[in-house]
VOZADREN-663408 format. One record per residue: x, y, z of N, C-alpha, C, O in turn; residue in one letter. Coordinates in pm, whole numbers, plus 50000, padded with zeros to 5 digits. Layout:
# VOZADREN-663408
XYZXYZXYZXYZA...
//
This chain:
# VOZADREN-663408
722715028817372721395027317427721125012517452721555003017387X720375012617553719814996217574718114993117619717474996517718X717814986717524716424986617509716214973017594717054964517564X715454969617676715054955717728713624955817742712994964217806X713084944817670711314938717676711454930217789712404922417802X710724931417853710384919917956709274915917950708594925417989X708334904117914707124897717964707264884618075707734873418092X706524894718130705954882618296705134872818232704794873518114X704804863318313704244851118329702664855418331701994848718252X702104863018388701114869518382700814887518436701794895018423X699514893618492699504903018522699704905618636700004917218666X699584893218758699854891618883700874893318873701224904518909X701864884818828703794886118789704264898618774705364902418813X703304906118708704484922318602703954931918750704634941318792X702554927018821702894936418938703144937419104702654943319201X704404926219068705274919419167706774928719108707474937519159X706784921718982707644931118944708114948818943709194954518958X706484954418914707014969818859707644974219008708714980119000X707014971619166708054979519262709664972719219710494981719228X710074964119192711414954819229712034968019093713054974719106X711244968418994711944980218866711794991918926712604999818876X711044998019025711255010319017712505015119181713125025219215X712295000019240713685002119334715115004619238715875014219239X715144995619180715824994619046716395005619009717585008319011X715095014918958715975029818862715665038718994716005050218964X715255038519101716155044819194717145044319249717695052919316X717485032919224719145028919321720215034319166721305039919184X719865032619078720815038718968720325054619016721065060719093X719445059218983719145076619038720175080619199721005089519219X719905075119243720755071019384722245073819347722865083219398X722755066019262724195066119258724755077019214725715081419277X724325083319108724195097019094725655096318923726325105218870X725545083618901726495081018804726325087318651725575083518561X727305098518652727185108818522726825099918418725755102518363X727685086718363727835085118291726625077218221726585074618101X725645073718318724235072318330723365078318254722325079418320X723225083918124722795096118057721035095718077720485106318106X720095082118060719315079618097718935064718141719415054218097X717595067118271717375052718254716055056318324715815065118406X715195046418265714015044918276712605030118274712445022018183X711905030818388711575018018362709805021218300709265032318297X709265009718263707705017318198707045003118235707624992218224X705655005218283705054991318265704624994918091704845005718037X704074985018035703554987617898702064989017903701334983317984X701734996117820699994999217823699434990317706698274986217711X700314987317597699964974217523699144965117585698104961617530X699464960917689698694947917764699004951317943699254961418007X698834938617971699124937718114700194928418178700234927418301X701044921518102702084915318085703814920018086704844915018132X703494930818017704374937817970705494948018035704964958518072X706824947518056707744958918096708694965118050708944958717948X709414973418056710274979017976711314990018069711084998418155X712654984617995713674992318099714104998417965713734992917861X714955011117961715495022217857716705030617935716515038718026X717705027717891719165033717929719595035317821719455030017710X720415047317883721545057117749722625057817893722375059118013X724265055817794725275057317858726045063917749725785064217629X727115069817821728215080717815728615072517656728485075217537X729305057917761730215049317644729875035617646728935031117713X730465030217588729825011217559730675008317709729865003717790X731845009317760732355005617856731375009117993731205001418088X730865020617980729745020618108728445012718066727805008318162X728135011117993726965001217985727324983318004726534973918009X728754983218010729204969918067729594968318214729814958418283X729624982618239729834979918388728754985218413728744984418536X727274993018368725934985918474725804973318451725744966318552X725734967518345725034950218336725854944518429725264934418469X727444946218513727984939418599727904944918732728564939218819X726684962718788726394962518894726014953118926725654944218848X725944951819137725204942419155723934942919218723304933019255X723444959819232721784959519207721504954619120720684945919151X721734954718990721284952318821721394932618854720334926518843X722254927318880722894911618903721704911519020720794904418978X721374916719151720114911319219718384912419137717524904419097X718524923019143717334926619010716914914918930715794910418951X717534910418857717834901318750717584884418839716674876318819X718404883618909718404875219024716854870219064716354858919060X716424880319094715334880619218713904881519161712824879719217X714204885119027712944883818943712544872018828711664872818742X713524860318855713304848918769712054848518739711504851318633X711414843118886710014838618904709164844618783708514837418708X709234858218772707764864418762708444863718559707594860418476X709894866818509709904868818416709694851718289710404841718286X708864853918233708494845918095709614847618003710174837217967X710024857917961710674862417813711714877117841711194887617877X712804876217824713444890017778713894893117658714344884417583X713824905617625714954904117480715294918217495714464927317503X716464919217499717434928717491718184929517378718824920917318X717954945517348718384951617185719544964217256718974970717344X720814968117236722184976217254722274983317110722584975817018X722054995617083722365000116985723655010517017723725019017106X724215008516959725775016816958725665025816875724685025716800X726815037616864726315050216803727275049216644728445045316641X726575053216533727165050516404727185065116331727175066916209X727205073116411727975087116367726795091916263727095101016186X725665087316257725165087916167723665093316203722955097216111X723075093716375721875095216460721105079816442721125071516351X720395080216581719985066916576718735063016478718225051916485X718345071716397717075068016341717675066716191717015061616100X718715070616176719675068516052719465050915944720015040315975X718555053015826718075037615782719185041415683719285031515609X719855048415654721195040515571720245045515392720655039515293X719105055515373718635057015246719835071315198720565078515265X719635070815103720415081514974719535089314936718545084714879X719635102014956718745113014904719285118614773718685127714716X
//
């Protein structure tokens, strides 16, 4: 899975941005790539700043070859301007489900 926060520069910024994200997860919808399990973009209702992209892939090797599409490389590209802050979180699968805190019953 790959979690990405994005905050814009302001509220003018995030809605410059949300069409450029939702060309975005249509051109992945577009490709029609199985291994694509989900992807999704959200403005945030927290504030007015706020965006959020959410992908699930097959395997760690397809989630390295979207970050090296080059919709994903223009995307990224073309939205300097408006983005303030990213932080991107990749959780990999530990046989265990993702909500798995590792307690002893």
């Amino acid at each position: 899975m790959l979690d990405i926060r994005i905050t814009c520069n302001s509220a003018a910024t995030r809605k410059t941005l949300a069409p450029k994200l939702a060309a975005l997860a249509q051109s992945i919808q577009d490709s029609k790539d199985e291994q694509i399990l989900t992807f999704m973009v959200f403005e945030s209702f927290d504030d007015d700043i706020s965006a959020r992209i959410y992908a699930r892939f097959a395997t760690r090797s397809t989630m390295e070859q979207y970050l090296r599409r080059l919709d994903v490389q223009n995307f990224w590209m073309s939205t300097k301007e408006e983005i303030f802050r990213m932080e991107s979180h990749a959780y990999l699968p530990n046989g265990k489900g993702w909500l798995h805190r590792g307690l002893k019953l």
